[in-house]
N, C-alpha and C positions, 0 to 999 in steps of 0.2 A: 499722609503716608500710613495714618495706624487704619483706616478706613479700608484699603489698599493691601495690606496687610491680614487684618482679619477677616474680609469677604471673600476667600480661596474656595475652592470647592469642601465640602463637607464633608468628614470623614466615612471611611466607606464602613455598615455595618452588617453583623454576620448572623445568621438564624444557626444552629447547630440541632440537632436530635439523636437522640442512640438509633443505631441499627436496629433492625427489626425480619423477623423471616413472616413471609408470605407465600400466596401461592405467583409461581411466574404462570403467565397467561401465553398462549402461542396461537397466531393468527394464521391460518393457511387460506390464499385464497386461490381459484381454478374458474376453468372456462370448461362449458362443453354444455352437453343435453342430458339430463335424464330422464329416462323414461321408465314408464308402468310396466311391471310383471302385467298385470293384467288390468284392461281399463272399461270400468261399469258404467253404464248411463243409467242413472237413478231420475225418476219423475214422484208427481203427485198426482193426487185428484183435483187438487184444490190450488190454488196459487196463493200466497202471500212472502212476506218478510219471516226469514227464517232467525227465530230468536236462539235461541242455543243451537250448536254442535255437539254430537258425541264419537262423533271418530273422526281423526287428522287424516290429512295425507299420507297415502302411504301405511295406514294401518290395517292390520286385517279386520275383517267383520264378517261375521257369522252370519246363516240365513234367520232373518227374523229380528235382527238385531237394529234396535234405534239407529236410526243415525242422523237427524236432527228435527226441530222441532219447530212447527209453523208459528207464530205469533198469535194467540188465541183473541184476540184483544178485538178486531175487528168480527170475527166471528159469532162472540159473546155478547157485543152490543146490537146484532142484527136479530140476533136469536130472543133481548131485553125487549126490542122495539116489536116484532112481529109478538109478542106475548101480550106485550100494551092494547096492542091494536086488536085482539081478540074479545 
């Protein structure tokens, strides 16, 4: 009986915290297309892996202005070996 007795379910316990102000966050989400004011086809000379970016989507960019940068890495070790080979 006392076996019976004391193995009931376990008493239920409570976390508590003070109130606190934060920022509230607000989600919108939407369907549809956007499109470009205006849409540039950019090329190279040269083909590789483009290590950095310097303008996003949708930013403006001026004539002459970076806007990203090939990965030097392959080019510098061809440029190391044909020196060799000299």
């Amino acid at each position: 009986m006392w076996y019976w007795w004391t193995s009931g379910t376990p008493p239920i316990q409570y976390k508590t915290t003070l109130v606190d102000r934060g920022p509230i966050t607000a989600i919108i989400t939407a369907t549809g297309t956007v499109n470009p004011v205006v849409s540039v086809q950019v090329g190279s000379q040269v083909s590789g892996k483009v290590s950095r970016l310097f303008a996003d989507f949708n930013s403006k960019v001026t004539k002459g202005q970076v806007l990203a940068q090939i990965d030097q890495k392959p080019f510098k070790a061809r440029l190391s070996q044909a020196q060799r080979l000299r």
